[in-house]
Each structure stands twice: as structure tokens, then as C-alpha cells.
C-alpha positions as CSV (number, residue, x, y, z in Angstrom):
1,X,-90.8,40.0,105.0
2,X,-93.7,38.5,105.3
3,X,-95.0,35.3,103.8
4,X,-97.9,35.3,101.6
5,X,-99.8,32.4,103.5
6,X,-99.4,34.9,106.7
7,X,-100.9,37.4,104.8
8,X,-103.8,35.8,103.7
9,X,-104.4,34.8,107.1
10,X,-104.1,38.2,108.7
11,X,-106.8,39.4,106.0
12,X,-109.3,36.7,106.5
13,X,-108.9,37.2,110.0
14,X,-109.2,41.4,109.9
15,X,-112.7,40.5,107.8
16,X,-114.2,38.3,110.4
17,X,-112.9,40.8,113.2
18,X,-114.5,43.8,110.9
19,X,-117.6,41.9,110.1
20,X,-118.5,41.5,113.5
21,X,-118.1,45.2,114.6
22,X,-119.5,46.4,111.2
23,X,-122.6,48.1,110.9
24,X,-125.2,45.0,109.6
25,X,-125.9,46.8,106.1
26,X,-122.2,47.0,104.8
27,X,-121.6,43.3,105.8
28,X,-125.2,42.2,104.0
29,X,-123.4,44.3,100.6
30,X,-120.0,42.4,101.3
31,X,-121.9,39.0,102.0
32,X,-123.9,39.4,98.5
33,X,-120.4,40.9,96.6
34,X,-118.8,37.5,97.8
35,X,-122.0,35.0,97.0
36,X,-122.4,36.9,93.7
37,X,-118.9,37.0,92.9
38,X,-118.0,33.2,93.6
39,X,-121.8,31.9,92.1
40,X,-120.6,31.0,88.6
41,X,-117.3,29.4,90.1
42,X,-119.3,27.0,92.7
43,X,-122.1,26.2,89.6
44,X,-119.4,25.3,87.4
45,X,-117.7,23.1,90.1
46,X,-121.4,21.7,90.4
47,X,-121.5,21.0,86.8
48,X,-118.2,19.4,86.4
49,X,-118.4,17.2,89.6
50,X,-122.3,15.8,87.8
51,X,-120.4,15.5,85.0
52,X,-117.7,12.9,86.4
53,X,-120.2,11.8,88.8
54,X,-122.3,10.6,84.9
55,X,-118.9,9.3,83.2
56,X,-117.5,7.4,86.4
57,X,-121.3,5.3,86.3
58,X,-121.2,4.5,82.3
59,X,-119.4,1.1,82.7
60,X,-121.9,0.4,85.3
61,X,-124.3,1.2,82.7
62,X,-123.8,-0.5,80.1
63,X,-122.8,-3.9,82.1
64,X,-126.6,-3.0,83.3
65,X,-127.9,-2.7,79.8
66,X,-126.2,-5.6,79.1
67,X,-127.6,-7.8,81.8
68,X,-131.0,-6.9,81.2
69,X,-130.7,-7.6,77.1
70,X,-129.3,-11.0,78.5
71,X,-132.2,-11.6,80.6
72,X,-135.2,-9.9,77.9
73,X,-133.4,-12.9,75.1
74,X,-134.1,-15.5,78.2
75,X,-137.0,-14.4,78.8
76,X,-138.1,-14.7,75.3
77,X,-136.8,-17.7,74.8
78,X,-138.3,-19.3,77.4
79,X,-142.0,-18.0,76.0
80,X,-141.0,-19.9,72.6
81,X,-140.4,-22.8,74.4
82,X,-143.7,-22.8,77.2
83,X,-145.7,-21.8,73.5
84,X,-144.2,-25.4,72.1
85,X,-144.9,-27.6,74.8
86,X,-148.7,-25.8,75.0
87,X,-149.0,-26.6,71.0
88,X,-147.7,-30.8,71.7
89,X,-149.9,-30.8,74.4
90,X,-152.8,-30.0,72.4
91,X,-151.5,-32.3,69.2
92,X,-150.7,-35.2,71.8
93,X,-154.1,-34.9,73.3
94,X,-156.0,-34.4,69.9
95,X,-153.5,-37.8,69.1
96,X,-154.6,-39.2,72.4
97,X,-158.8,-38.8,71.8
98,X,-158.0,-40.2,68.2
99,X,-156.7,-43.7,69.9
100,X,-159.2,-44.0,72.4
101,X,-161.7,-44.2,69.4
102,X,-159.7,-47.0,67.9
103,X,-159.9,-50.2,69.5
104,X,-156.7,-51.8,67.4
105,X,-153.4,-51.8,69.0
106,X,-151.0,-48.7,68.1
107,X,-148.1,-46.9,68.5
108,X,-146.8,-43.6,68.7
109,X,-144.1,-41.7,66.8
110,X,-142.8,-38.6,65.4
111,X,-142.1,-37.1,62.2
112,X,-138.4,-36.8,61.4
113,X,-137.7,-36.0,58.1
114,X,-139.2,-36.0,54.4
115,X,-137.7,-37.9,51.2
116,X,-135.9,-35.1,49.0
117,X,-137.7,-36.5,45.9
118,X,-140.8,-36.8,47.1
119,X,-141.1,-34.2,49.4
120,X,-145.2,-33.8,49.6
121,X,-146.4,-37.2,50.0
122,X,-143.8,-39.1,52.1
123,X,-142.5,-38.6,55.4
124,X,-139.7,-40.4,57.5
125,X,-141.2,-41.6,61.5
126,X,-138.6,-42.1,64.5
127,X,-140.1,-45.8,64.6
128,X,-138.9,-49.3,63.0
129,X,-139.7,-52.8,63.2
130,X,-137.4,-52.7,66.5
131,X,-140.5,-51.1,67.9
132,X,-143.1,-53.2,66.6
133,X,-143.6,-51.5,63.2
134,X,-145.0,-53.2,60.2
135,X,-145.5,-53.0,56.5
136,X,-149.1,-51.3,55.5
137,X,-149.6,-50.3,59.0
138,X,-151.6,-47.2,59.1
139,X,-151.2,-44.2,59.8
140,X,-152.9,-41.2,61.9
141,X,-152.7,-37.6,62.9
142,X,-154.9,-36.3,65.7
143,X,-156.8,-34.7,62.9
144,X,-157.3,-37.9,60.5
145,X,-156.0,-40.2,58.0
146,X,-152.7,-39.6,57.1
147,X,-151.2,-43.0,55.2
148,X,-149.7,-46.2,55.4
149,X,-146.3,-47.9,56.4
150,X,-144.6,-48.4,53.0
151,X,-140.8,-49.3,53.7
152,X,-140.3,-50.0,57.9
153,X,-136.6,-50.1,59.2
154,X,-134.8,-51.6,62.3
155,X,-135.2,-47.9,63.9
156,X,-136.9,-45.5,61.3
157,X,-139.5,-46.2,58.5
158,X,-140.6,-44.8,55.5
159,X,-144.5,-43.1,55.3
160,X,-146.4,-42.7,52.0
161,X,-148.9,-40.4,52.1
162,X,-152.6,-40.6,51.1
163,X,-152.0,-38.0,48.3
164,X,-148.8,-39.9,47.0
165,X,-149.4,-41.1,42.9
166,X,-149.2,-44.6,44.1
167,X,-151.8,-44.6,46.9
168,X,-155.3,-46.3,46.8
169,X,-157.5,-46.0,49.9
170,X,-161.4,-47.1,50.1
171,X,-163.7,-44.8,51.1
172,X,-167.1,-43.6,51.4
173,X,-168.9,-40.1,51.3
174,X,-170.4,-40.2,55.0
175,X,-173.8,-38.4,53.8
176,X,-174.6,-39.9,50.5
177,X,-172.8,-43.1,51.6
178,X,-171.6,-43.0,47.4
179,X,-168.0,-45.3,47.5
180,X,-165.1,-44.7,45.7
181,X,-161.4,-44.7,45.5
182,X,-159.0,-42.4,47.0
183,X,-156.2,-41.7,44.7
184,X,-152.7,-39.3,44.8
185,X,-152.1,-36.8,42.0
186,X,-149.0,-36.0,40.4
187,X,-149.8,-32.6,41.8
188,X,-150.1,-34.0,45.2
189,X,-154.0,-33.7,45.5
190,X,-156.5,-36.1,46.8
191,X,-159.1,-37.7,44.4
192,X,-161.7,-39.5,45.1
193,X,-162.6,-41.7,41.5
194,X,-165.6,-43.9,40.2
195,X,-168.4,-42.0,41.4
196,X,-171.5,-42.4,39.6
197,X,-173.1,-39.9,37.6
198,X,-176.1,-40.1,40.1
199,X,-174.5,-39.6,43.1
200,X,-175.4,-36.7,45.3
201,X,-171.7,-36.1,46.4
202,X,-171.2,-32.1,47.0
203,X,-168.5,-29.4,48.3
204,X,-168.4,-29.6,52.0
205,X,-168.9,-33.5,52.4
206,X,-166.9,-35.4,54.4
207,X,-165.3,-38.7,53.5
208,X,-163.9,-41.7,55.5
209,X,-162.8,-45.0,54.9
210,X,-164.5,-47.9,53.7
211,X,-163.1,-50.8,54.8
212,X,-162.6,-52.0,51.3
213,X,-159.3,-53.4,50.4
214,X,-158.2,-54.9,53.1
215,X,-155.1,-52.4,54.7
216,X,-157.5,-49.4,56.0
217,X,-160.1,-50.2,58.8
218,X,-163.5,-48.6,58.0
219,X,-164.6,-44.9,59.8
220,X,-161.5,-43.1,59.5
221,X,-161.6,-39.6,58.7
222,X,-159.9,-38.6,55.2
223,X,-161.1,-35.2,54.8
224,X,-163.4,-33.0,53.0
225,X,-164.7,-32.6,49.5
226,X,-163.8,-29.1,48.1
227,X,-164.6,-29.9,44.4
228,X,-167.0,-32.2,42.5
229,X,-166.6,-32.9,38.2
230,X,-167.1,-35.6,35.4
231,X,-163.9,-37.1,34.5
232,X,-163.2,-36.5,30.7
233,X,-164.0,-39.7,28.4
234,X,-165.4,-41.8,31.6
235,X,-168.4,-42.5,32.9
236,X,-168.4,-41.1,36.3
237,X,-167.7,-38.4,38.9
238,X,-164.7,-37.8,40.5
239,X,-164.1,-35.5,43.7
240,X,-161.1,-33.5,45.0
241,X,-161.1,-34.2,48.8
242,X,-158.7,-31.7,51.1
243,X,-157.2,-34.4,53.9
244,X,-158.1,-33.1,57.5
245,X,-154.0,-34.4,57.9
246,X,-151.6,-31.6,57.8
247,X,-149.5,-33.0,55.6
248,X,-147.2,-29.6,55.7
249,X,-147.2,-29.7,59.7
250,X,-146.7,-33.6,60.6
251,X,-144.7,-34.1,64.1
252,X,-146.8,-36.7,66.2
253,X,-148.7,-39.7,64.4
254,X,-150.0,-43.0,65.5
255,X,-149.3,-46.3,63.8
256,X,-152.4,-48.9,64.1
257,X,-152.8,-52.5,62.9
């Protein structure tokens, strides 16, 4: 009997021996029966060898996602911190024109913290009497005026603000040259008192210091008038001045004599 591995063999083997004696146009047929017979078979084989091909190359692709959401948070991290160091450039070199204007001696420092209860009007500096920090030093932004040392430490000190209640500061409406004094609010606004009801003071002026008093050398920039009025039951003007300081975005500051 024969075996069925011997059979096939014998067949295959009569087809190729048949196909080459054939006439051409009944091989052609058989060659298209086969092709059209074993087509879907040898697609779906395609298909399902593309499909392992796709799930054998997913944890490749998601360690690939992954490494490239790694690398976009870098990258974006490092933007935020190339767009800081561009912003204290400009801050240290607005700082940097401001001292080369003033011929006193001074010392940098930076903003670290605000006092809970007085949050608008006084600010915390990395810089104590270890550093050469005094009492009723003053103190600058790049962009002007921005207060006074009130309480120094051995390593940190305590800033009150030009708009804190218990500020005073001379100054002097650079057009009209009219003199006054600079008060805080309780709201935390600048206000410029005892001007007289003749004084040509207006929105838009700007107003520096006087000199007057004795703590604030004279020509430093406070700020900007915004809104002019006759105090209530007094005989004169007072003024509402908006400080060229950012009081709300303080982080480097000079200290001068």
C-alpha cells in the first residue's frame, strides 16, 4: 500500500511531466485554476503575517511615544527656563542703568517673601546688616522708587513700601515743580498731599523726589499722576500717583545710601 506522502509526490511529479508535454492553452487554464484557486489563501496569509508584523512593533511603539513625550516635556521646560533668564537679564540690566545714574554706594538683592499681614506694601530682601544693610536705606527697582529699609536683619530685612499707611516721601511734580508729600493709603494707593489750590498738577505728570526729609535723595522716579482732586474740609489738592515700581512683580532691587 502505498503511503500518502508517495502519492502526493507521484502526482506533483505526473503534473510537471504533463505540463511540459501539454499543449500551452490547457496548462495557461490549469496555471489560472491554481492562481485563482489559492489567491484568497495567500491574501489572507498576507493579511495575517501584516497583522503580527503591526502587534510584534506596538511595545516598540509606545516605548517610542514615550521617549518623545519625555523629550517634548524637556524641551519645554527648557524654553521656560531660557524665557526666565532673558526676563532677569532685562530686569538686571534695567537695575544695572538705574545704578549707574546714582552716584551713592549700593547693593543688590532679591525679593524673597511678603509679610502675611501686610501683603501689598512690604516685602522681605535676601540682604541683612551682614551685607552692609542699614535702617532707612532706600530702595530701587529698575523701573523707580520702590521704598525704604524699615527692620534690617543679620541675613534678611524687612521693606516697607512707598504705598504702606506709614510712609512719608518728599517729592516734587517734575513739570510744575509744585511739592508735596507722598503718602500710603489704607487701600494701598499712593498720594501725593498739600498741593495748593493753584497748582497746575495734571493726569499724566510725573513725580520724583524732593530731597526733603532727609532719608530720600532728590530725582528719583516715584511714578505718575493718574488722578488730581480737592481734599474734603482742607485747603489743598491732593493727587493719586501710580508708582512706576511693580510692587506685584518685585524680584531684583537695589539698596542705596
Amino acid at each position: 500500500m502505498l503511503r500518502p506522502r508517495l502519492i502526493v509526490v507521484i502526482v506533483i511529479t505526473a503534473i510537471l511531466i504533463w505540463s511540459m508535454f501539454a499543449p500551452p492553452e490547457p496548462v495557461k487554464h490549469l496555471k489560472r485554476a491554481i492562481y485563482s484557486t489559492a489567491r484568497s489563501p495567500l491574501k489572507a496569509l498576507d493579511n495575517l503575517f501584516d497583522y503580527f508584523e503591526k502587534i510584534s512593533r506596538l511595545p516598540y511603539a509606545d516605548s517610542e511615544k514615550t521617549g518623545l513625550k519625555r523629550r517634548i516635556v524637556e524641551l519645554q521646560n527648557k524654553t521656560v527656563k531660557l524665557d526666565e533668564i532673558a526676563l532677569e537679564n532685562e530686569r538686571l540690566r534695567e537695575l544695572l542703568g538705574f545704578k549707574k545714574e546714582i552716584e551713592k554706594q549700593s547693593i543688590p538683592a532679591s525679593v524673597i517673601g511678603r509679610d502675611p499681614n501686610n501683603w501689598s506694601s512690604v516685602v522681605f530682601i535676601d540682604k541683612g546688616r551682614g551685607d552692609g544693610i542699614r535702617n532707612d536705606m532706600v530702595v530701587i527697582s529698575g523701573n523707580g522708587l520702590i521704598g525704604r529699609i524699615r527692620e534690617p536683619g543679620e541675613a534678611m530685612s524687612k521693606v516697607m513700601l512707598i504705598n504702606d499707611i506709614d510712609s512719608k516721601v518728599g517729592a516734587i511734580v517734575q513739570n510744575s515743580r509744585e511739592t508735596g508729600l507722598l503718602t500710603g493709603t489704607a487701600q494701598g494707593e499712593c498720594k501725593l498731599i498739600y498741593l495748593s489750590l493753584e497748582s497746575e498738577v495734571s493726569a499724566g505728570d510725573k513725580v520724583l523726589t524732593s530731597g526733603m526729609g532727609g532719608i530720600y535723595p532728590k530725582g528719583l522716579l516715584i511714578g505718575e499722576i493718574i488722578k488730581v482732586a480737592k481734599e474734603k474740609g482742607r485747603l489743598y489738592k491732593f493727587a493719586i500717583i501710580q508708582p512706576s515700581g511693580k510692587f506685584s512683580k518685585l524680584e531684583e532691587v537695589l539698596c542705596i545710601e
